[in-house]
Residue, then its C-alpha position, 0 to 999 in steps of 0.5 A: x500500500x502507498x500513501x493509503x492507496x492499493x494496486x489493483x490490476x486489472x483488464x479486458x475480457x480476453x487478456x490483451x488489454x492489461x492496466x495496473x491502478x493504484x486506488x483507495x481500499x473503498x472505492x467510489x463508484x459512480x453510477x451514471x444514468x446518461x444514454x451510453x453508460x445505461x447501454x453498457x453498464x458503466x459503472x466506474x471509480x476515477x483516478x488521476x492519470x499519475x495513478x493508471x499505468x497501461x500495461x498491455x493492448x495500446x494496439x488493442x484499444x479502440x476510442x468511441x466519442x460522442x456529443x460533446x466528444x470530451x469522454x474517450x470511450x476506449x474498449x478492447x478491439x478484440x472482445x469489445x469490454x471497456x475495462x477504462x475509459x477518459x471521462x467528461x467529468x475527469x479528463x485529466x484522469x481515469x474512470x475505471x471500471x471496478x467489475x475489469x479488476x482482477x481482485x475485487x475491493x474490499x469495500x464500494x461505495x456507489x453515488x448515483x449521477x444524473x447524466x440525463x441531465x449532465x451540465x446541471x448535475x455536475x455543478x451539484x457533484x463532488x465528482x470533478x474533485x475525485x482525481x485528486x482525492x485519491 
């Protein structure tokens, strides 16, 4: 443990795509409700980019954006999970998703986000400080 910080590891479905992740034993999750991340599920924990190291799969990784264009959607080519992603919210850091860890954490808490209603939600969040809490 460093700084009151845990390495994960984690990845995609096939193994191509490998990152290691340095985050708090509790992880806060964020449950967002915008049309892509209902779609795919997307829960995720955020972290500073000093804080994810790419490990394997760069060649691997394909980027989907849309709207505003802001968050880089990337996923796995091969398998197509998203075990990663640059969100809107955080663009200097990374959203991970906690079900593409390896071990699960010992504790999660989840804040629901309202996408729907994005610009509106983000000014009433905390969410834009979570990259540099961890």
């Amino acid at each position: 443990m460093e700084g009151g910080l845990v390495k994960y590891k984690g990845g995609c479905h096939c193994g191509a795509v490998r990152f290691e992740v340095w985050a708090p034993q509790t992880l806060n999750v964020i449950e967002c409700n915008c049309s892509l991340c209902v779609k795919k599920q997307n829960k995720h924990f955020v972290v500073a980019l000093s804080q994810f190291k790419l490990l394997s799969g760069h060649d691997n990784l394909t980027t989907y954006t849309f709207n505003t264009h802001a968050a880089k959607h990337t996923f796995c080519s091969t398998c197509g999970v998203q075990p990663f992603y640059i969100p809107r919210s955080n663009p200097d850091g990374y959203g991970i998703a906690p079900h593409c860890l390896d071990t699960e954490a010992k504790k999660v808490k989840t804040e629901k986000f309202d996408g729907q209603r994005w610009e509106e939600a983000f000014k009433k969040s905390n969410i834009s400080t979570y990259s540099k809490k961890q």
